[in-house]
C-alpha positions as CSV (number, residue, x, y, z in Angstrom):
1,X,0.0,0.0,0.0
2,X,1.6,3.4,-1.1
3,X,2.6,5.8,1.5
4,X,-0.3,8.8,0.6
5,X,-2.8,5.7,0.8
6,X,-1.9,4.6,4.3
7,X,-2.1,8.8,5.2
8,X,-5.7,8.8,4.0
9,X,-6.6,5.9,5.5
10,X,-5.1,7.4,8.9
11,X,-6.7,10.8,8.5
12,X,-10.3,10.3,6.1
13,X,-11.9,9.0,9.9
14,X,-10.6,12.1,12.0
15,X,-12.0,14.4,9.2
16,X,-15.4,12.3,9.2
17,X,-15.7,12.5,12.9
18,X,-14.4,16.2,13.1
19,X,-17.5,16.9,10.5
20,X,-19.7,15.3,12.9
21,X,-19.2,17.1,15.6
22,X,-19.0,20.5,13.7
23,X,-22.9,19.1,12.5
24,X,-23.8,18.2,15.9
25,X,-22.5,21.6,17.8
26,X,-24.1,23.7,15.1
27,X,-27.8,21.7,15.1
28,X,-27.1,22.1,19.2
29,X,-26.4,25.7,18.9
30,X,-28.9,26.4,16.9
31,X,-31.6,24.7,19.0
32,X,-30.5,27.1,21.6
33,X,-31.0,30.5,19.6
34,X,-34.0,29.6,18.6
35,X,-35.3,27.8,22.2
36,X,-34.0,31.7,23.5
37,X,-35.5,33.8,20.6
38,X,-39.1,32.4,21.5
39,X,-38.3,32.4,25.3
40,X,-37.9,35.8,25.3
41,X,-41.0,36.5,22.5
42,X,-43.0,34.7,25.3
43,X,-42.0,37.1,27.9
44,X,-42.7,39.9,25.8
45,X,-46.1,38.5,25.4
46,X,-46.6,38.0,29.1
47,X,-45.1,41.7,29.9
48,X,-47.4,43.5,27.6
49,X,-50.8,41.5,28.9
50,X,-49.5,42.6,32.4
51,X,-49.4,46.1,31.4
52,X,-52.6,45.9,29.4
53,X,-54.1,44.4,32.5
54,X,-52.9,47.0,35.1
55,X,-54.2,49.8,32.8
């Protein structure tokens, strides 16, 4: 087996893996911005009926 063969063989499953993660961390991430974003849309919600109801 030729020398660059061997090389991708030893680095083709670090990149695959490293892609992986970098997939997982940005679905992850995303989740969060998104779980936040309508957190605090919620508690806008629940500000203005307060103020609307102590009017």
């Amino acid at each position: 087996m030729p020398v660059w063969q061997q090389v991708l063989v030893g680095i083709v499953p670090s990149i695959g893996v490293g892609a992986l993660f970098w997939f997982v961390m940005r679905a992850v991430i995303r989740a969060d911005r998104n779980e936040r974003a309508a957190l605090a849309q919620e508690d806008a919600a629940a500000a203005q009926e307060d103020n609307a109801a102590q009017a």
